[in-house]
N, CA and C atoms as a LAMMPS dump frame, in Angstrom:
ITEM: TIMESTEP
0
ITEM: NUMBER OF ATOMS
543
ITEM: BOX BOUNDS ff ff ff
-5.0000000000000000e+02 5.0000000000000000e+02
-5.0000000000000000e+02 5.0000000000000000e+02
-5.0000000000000000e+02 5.0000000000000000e+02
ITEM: ATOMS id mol type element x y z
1 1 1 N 0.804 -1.199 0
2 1 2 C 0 0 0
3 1 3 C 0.854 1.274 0
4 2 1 N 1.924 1.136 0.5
5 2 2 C 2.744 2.453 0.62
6 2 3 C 3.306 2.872 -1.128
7 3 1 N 3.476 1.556 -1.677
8 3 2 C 4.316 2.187 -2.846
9 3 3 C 2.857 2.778 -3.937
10 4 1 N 1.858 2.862 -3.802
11 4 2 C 0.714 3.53 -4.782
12 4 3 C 0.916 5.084 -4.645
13 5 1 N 0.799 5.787 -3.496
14 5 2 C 1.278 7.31 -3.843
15 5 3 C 2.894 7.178 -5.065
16 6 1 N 3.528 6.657 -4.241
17 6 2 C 4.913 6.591 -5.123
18 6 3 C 4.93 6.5 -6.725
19 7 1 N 4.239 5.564 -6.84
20 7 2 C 3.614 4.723 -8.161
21 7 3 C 3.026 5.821 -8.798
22 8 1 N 2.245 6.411 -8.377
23 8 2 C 1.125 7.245 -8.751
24 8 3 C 1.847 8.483 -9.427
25 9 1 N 2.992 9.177 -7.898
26 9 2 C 3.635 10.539 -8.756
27 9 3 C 5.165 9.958 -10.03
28 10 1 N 5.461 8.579 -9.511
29 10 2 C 5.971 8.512 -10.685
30 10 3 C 5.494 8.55 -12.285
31 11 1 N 4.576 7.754 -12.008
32 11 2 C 3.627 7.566 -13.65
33 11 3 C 3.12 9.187 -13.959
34 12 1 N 2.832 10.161 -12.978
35 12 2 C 2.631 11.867 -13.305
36 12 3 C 3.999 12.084 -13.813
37 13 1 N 4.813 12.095 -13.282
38 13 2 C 6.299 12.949 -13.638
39 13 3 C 7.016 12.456 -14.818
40 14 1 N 6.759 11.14 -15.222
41 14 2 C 6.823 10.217 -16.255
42 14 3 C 6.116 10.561 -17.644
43 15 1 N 4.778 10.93 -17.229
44 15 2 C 3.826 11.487 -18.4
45 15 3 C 4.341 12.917 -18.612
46 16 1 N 4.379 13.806 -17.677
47 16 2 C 4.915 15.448 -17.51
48 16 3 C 6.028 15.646 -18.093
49 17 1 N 7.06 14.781 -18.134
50 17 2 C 8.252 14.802 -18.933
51 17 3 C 7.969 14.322 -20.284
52 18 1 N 7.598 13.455 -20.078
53 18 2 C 7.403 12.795 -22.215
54 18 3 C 6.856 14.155 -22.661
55 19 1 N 5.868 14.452 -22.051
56 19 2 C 5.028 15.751 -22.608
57 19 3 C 6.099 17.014 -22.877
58 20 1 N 7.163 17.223 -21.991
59 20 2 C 7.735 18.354 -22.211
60 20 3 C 8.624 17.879 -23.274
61 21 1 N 9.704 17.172 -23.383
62 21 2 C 10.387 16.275 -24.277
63 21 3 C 9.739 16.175 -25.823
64 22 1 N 8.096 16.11 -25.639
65 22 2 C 7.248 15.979 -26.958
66 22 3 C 7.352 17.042 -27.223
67 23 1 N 7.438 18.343 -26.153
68 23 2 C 6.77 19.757 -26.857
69 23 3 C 7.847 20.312 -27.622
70 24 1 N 9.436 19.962 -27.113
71 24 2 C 10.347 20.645 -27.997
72 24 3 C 10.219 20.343 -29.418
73 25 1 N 9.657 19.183 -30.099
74 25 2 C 9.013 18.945 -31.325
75 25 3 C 8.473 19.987 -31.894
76 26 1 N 8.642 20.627 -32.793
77 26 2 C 7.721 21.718 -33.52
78 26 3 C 6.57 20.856 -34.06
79 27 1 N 5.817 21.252 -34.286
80 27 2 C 4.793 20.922 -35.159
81 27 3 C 4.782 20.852 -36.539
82 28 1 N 3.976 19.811 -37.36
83 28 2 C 4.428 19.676 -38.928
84 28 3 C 4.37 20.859 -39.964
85 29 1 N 3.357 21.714 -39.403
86 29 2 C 3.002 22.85 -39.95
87 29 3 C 4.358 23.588 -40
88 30 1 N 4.463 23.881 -38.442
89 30 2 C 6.383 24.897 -38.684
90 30 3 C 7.355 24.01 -39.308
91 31 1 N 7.563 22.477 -39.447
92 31 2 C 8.617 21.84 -40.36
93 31 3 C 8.509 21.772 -41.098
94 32 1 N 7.605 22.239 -41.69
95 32 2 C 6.99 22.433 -43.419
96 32 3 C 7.795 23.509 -43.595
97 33 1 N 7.37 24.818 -42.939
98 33 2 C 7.598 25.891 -43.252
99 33 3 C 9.177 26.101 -43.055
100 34 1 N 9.937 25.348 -41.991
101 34 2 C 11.478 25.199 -41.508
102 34 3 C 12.146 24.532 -42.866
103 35 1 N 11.347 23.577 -43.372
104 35 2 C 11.994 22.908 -44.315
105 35 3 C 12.173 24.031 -45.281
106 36 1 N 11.004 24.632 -46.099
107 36 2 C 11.387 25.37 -47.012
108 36 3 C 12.23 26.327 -47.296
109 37 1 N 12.735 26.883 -45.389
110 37 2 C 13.594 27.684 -45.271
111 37 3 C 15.019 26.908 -45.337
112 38 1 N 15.047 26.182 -44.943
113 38 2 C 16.231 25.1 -44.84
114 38 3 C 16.995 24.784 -46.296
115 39 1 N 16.123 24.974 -47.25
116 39 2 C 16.519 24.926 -48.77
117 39 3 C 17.88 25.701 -49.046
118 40 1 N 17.754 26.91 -48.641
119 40 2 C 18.628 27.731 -48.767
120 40 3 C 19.929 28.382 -47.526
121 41 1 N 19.352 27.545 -46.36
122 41 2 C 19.984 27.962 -45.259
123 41 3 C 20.467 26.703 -44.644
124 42 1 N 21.664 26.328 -44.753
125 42 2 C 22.53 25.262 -43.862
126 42 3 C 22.284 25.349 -42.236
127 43 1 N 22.61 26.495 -41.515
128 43 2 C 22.271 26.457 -40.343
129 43 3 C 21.103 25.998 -39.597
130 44 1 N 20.389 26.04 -40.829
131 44 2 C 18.596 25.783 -40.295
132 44 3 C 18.419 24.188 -40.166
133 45 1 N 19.19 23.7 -41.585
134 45 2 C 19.151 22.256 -41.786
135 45 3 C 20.021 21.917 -40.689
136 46 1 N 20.944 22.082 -40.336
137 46 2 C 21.713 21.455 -39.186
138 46 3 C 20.943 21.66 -37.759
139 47 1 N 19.977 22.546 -37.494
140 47 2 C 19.094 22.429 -36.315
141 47 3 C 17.948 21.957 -36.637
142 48 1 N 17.545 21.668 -37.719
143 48 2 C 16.15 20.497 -37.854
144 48 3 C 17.288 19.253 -37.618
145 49 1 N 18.16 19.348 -38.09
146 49 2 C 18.735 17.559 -38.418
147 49 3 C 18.93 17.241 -36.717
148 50 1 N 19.808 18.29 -35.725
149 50 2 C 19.414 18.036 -34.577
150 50 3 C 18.484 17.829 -33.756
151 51 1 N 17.042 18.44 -34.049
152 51 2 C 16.135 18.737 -33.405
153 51 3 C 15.392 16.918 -33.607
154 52 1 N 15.296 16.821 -34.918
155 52 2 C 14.341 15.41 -35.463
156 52 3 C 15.232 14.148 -34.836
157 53 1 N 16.602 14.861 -34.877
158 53 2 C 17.473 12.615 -34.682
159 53 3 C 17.335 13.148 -33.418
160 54 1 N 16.875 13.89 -32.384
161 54 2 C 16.729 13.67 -31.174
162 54 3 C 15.568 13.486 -30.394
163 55 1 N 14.749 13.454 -31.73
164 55 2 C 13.484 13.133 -31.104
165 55 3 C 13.547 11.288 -31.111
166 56 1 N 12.171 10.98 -30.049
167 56 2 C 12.309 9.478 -29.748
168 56 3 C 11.085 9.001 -30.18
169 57 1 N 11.314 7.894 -30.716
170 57 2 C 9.632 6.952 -31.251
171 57 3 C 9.173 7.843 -32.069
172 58 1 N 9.941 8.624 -32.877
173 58 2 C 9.388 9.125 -34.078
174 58 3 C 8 8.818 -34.484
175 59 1 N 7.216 9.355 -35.529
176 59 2 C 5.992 9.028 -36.037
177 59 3 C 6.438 8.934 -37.293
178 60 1 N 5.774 7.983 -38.637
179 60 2 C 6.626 7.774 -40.156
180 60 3 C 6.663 9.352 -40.051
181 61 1 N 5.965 10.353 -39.997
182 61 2 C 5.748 12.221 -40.743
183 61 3 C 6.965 12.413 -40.158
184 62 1 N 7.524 12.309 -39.131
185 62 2 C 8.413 13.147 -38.375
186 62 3 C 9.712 12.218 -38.647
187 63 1 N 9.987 10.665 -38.864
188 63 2 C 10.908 10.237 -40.147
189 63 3 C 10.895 10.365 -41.621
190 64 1 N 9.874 10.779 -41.513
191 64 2 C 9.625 11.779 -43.478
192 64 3 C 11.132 12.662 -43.44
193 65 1 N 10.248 13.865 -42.288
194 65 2 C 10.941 14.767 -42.398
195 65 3 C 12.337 14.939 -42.098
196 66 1 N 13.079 14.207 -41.256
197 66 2 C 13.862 13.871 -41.005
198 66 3 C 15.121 13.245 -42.061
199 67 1 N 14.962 12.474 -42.908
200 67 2 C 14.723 11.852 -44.294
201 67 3 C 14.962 12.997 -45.217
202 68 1 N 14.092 14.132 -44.95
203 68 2 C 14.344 15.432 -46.106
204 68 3 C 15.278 16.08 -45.497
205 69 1 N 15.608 16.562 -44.373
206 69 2 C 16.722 16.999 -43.819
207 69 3 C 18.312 16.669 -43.907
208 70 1 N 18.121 15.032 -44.36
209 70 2 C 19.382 14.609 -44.3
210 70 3 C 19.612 14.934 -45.929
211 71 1 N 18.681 14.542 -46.739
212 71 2 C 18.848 15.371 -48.477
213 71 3 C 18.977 16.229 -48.199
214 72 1 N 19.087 17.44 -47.696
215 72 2 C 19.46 18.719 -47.668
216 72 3 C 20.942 19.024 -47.098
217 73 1 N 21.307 17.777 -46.333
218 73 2 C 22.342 18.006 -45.73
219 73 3 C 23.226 17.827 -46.701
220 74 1 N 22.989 16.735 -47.832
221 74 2 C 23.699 16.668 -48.937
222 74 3 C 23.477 17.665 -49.55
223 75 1 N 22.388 18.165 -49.798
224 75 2 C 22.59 19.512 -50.471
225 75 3 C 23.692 20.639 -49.912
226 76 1 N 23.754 21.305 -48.565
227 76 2 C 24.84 21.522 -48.396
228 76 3 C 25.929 21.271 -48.006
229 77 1 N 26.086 20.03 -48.269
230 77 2 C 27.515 19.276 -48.095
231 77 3 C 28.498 19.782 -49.692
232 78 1 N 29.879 19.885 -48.916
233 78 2 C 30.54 19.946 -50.01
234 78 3 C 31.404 18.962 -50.061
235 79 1 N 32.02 18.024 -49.62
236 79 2 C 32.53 16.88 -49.664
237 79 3 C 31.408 15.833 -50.332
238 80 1 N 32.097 15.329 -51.459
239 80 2 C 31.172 13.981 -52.241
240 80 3 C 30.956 13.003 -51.157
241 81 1 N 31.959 12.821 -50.538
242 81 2 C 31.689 11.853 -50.108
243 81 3 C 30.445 11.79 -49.461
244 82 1 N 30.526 13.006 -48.141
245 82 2 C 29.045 13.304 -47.418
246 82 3 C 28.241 13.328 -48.067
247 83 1 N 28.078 14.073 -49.521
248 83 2 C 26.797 14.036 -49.962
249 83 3 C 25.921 12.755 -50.837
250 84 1 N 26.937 11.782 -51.068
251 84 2 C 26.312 10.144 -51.237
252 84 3 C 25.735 10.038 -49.892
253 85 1 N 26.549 10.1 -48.523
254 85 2 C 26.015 9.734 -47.529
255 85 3 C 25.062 10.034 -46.952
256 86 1 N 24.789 11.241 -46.893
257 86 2 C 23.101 12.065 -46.263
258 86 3 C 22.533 11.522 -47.156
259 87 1 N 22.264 11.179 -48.925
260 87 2 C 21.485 10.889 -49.797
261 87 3 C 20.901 9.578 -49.336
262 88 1 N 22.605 8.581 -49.17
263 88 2 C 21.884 7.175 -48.58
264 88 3 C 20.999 6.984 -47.615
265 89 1 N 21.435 8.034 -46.428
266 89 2 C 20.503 7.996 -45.275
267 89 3 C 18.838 8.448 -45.127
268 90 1 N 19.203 9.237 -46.086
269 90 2 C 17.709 10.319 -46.831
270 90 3 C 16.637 8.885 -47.653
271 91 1 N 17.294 8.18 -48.278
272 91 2 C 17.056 7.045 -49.099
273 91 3 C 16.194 5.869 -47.793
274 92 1 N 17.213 5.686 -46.779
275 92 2 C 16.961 4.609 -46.019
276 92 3 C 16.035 5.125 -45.077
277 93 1 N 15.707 6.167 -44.266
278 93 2 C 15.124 6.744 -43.505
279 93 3 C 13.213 7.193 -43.995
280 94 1 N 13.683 7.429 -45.403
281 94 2 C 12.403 7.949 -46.582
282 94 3 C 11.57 6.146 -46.43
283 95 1 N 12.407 5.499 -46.636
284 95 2 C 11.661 4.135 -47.026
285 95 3 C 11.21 3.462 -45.793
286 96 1 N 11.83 3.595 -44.636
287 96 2 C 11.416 3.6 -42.789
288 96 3 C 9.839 4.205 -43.288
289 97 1 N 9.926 5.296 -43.315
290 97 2 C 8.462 6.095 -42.734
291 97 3 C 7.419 5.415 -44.208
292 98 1 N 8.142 5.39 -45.38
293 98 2 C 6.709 4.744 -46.105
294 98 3 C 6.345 3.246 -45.873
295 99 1 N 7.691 2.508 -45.129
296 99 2 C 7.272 0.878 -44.722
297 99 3 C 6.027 0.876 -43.612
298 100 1 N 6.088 2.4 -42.999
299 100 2 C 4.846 2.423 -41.768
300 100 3 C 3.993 3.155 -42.14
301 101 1 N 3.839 3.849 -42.977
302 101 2 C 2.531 4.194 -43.772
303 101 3 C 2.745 4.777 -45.146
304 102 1 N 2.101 3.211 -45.889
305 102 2 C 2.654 3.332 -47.572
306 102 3 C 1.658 4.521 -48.23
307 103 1 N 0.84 4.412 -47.718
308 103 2 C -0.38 5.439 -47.969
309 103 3 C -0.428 6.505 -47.723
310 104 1 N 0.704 7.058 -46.828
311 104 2 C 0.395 8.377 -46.845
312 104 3 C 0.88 9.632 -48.107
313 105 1 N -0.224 10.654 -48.307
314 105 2 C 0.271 11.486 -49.298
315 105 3 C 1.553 12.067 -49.424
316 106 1 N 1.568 12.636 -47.926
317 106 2 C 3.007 13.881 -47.853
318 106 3 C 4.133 13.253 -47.884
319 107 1 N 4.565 11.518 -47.214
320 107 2 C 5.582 11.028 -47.267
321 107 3 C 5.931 10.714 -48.615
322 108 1 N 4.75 10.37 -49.335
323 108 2 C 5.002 9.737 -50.562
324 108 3 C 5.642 10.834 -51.62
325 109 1 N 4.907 12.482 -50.967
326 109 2 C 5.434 13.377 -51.97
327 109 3 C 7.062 14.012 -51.722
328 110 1 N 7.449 13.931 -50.31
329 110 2 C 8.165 13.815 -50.13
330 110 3 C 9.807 13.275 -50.521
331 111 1 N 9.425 11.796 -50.608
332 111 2 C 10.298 11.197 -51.187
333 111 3 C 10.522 11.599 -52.935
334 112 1 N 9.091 11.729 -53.348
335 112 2 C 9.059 11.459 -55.068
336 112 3 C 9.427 13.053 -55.302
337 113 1 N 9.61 14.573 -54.279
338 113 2 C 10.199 15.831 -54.341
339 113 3 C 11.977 15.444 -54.675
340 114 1 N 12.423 14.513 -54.111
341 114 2 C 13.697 14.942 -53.959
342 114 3 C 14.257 14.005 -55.28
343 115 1 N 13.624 12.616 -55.401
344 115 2 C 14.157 11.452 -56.152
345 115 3 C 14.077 12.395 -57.324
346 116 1 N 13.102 13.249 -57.448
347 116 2 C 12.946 14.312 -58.837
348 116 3 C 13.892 15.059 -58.973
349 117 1 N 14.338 15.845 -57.767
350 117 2 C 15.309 16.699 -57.978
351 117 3 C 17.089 16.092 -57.788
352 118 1 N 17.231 15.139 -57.327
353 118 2 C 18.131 14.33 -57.441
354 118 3 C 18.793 14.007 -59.097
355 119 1 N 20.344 14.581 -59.237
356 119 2 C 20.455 14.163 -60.48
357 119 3 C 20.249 12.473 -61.317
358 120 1 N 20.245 12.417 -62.148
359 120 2 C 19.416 10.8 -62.257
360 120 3 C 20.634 10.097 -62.171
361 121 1 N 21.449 10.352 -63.254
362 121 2 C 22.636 9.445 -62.818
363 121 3 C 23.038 9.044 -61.525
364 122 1 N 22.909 9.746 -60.187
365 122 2 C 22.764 8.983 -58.931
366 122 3 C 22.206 7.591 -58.717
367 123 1 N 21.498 7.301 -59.465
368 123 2 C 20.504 6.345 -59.361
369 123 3 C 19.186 6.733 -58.114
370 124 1 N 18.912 7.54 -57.982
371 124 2 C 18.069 8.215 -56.625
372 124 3 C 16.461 7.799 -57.354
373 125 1 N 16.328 7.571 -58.578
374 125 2 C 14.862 7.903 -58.761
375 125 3 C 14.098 6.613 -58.948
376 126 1 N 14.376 5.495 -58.195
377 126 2 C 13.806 4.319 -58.913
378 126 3 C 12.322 4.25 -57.854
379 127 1 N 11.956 5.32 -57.158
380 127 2 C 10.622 5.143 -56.745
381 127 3 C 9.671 5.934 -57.375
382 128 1 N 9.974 6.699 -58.516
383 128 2 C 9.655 7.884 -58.856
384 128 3 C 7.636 7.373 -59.316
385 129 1 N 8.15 6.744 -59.86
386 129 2 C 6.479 6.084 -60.57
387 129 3 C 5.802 5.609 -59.428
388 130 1 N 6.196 4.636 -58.72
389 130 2 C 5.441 4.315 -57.423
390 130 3 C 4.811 5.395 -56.653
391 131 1 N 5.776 5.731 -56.199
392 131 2 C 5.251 7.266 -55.884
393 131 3 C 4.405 8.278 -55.783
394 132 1 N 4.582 8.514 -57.81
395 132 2 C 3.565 9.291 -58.252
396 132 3 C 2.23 8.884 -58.227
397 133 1 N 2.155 6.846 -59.219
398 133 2 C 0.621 6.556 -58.53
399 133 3 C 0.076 6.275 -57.086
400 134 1 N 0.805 6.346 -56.749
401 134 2 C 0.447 6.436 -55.092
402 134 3 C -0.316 7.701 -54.629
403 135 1 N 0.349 9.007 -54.869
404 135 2 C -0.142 10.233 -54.747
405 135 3 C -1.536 10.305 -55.706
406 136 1 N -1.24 10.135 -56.769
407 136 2 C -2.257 10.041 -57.836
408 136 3 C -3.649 9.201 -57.02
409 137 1 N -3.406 7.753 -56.978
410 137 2 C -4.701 7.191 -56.593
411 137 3 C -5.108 7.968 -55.05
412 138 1 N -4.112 8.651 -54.106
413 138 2 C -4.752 9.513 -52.751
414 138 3 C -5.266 10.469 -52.874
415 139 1 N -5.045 11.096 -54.127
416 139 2 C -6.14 12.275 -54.464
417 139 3 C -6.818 12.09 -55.173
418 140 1 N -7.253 10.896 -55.969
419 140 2 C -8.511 10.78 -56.585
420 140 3 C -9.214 10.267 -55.499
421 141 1 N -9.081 9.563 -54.256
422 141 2 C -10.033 8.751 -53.148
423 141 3 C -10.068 10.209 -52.304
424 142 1 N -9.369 11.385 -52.355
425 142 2 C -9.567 12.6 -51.406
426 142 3 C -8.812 12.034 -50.069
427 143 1 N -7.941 10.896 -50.003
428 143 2 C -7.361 10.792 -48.725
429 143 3 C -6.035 11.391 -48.628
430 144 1 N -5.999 12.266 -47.906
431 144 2 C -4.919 13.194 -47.426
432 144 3 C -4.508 13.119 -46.685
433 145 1 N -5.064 12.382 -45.649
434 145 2 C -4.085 12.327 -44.336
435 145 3 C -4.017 13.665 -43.64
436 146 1 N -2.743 13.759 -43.053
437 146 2 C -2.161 14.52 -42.228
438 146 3 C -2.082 15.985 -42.975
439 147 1 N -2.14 15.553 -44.569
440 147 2 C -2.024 16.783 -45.312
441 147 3 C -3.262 17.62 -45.781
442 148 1 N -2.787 19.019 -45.113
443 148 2 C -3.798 20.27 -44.992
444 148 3 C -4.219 20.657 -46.624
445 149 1 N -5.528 21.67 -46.809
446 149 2 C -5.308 21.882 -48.304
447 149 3 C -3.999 22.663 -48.789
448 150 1 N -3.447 23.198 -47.989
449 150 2 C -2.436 23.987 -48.706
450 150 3 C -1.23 23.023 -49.45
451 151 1 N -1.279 21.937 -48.19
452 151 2 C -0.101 21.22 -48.731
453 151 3 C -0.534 19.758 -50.3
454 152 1 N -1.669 19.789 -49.789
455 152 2 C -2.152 19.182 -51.223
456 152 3 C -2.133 19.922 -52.326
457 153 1 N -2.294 21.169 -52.256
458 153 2 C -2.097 21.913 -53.823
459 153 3 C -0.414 22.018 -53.878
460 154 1 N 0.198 22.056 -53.013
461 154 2 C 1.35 22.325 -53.509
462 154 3 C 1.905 20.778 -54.475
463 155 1 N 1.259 19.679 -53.477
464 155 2 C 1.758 18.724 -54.644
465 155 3 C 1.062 18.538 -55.317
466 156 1 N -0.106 18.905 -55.421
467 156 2 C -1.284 18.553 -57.018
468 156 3 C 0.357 19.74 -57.97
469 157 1 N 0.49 21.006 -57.658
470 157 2 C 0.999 21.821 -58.707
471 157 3 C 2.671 21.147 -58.756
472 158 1 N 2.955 20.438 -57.873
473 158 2 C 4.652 19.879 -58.031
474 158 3 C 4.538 19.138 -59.368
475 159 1 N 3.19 18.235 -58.781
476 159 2 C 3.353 16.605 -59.791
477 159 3 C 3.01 17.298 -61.598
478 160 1 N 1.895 18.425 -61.512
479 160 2 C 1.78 19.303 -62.678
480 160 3 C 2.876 19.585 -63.259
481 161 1 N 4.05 20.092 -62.373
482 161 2 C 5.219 21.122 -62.821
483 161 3 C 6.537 20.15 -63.092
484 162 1 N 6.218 18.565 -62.838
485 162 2 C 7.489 18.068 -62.636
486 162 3 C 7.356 17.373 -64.198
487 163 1 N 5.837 17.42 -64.839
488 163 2 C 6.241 16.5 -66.074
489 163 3 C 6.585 15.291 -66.162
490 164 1 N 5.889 14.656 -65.272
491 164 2 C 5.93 13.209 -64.992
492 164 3 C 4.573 12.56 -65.068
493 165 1 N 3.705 13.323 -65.067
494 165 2 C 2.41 12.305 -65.298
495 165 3 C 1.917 12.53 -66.893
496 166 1 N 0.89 11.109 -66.897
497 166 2 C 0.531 10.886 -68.187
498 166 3 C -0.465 12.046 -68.267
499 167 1 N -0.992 12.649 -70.12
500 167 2 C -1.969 13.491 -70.006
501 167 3 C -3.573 13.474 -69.475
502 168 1 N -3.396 12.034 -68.934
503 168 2 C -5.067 11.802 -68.3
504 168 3 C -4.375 12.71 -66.979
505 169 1 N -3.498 11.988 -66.655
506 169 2 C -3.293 12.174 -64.803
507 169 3 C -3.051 13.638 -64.863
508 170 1 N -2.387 14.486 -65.734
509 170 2 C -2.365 16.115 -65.604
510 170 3 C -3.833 16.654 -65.795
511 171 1 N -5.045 15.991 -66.93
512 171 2 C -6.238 16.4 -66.573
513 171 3 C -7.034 16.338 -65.844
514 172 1 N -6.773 15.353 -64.516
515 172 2 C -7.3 15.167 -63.808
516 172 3 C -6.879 15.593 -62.265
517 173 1 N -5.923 15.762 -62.547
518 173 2 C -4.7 16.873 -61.688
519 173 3 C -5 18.689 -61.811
520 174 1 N -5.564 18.859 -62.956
521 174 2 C -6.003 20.268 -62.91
522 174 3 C -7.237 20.481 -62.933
523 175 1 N -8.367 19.408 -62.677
524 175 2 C -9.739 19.854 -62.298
525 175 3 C -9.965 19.378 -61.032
526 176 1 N -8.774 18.76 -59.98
527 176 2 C -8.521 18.798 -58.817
528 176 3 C -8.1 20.045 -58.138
529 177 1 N -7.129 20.98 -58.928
530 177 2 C -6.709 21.662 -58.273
531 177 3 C -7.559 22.84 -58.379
532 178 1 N -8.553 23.012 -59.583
533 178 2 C -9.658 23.982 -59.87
534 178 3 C -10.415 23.674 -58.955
535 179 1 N -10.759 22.727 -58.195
536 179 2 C -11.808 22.559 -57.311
537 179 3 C -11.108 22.516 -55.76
538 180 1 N -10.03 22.698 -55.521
539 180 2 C -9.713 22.577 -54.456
540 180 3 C -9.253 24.79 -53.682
541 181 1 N -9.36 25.379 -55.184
542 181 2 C -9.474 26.625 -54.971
543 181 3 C -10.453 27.415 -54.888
C-alpha cells in the first residue's frame, strides 16, 4: 500500500516529462515551413537535423521529415563523399516512414520531391512512378491524411510542374486543383 502514492507521482512525472520532451518537437506545420527555409539555409538544416534525430519513437511524418533533412544536408555538403552519404541515409530513412505508412500522401510526396530533384545518374529515382501513382490514386479517393489543403495543392501543382504524369493524370490533376481553390 505504501508504494501507490509513489507509483502514482511517478507515472505523473513520467507522463509530464514525455510531454515536455514531446513539446520541444515543432509541429508539422512549422517543419513544413522550416523545411522550405532550410533549402537555402545550412544552419537551419543542421538544427532540424538536430532537433528530429533527437526526437524518440518518431511518427513515419516526423521520419519523413527527417529523411528530407538529411537530403538537404547533402545539399549543403561539399565533400562527395558526405553528400552520397546524407542521400543514402535520406534514401533509407524515406523508405522507414513509407514501410509504416505506404499510404500516406506527404511522405510519398516527399520522397518522389527529392528522387525528382536528385540528379538521375545517382541512381536516386527508382521510386519515382510508385510514388507518383500512389499520390495520384490519394487524391482521386480525397485521402490526405495529415495533409492540410495547402499542402495538397502544392503537390497537385509539383506533380503538374514536374512532367511526370501521363496526359489523363495532368487532366485530372487540374480539375482537382480547380476545385480545391
Amino acid at each position: 500500500m505504501k508504494w501507490k502514492p509513489f507509483a502514482a507521482a511517478l507515472i505523473f512525472f513520467v507522463v509530464m516529462l514525455a510531454n515536455i520532451v514531446h513539446a520541444d518537437t515543432p509541429s508539422p506545420k512549422v517543419i513544413r515551413k522550416q523545411l522550405l527555409e532550410a533549402l537555402d539555409r545550412r544552419s537551419l538544416t543542421d538544427s532540424l537535423y538536430n532537433t528530429l534525430s533527437a526526437e524518440h519513437n518518431k511518427s513515419p511524418l516526423l521520419l519523413c521529415y527527417l529523411g528530407v533533412v538529411q537530403a538537404l544536408k547533402a545539399k549543403h555538403a561539399w565533400n562527395p563523399y558526405y553528400k552520397v552519404k546524407y542521400l543514402n541515409d535520406s534514401e533509407k530513412t524515406l523508405q522507414q516512414a513509407i514501410n509504416h505508412e505506404p499510404d500516406n500522401i506527404e511522405i510519398r510526396f516527399m520522397r518522389f520531391s527529392i528522387e525528382h530533384n536528385v540528379p538521375g545518374f545517382l541512381g536516386y529515382g527508382k521510386h519515382l512512378v510508385a510514388d507518383r501513382e500512389e499520390m495520384i490514386k490519394q487524391l482521386n479517393a480525397k485521402h490526405y491524411g495529415t495533409a492540410d489543403k495547402d499542402v495538397v495543392v502544392t503537390i497537385i501543382k509539383f506533380l503538374l510542374d514536374s512532367k511526370r504524369c501521363t496526359p489523363h493524370e495532368n487532366e485530372t490533376l487540374k480539375k482537382q486543383l480547380a476545385a480545391l481553390k
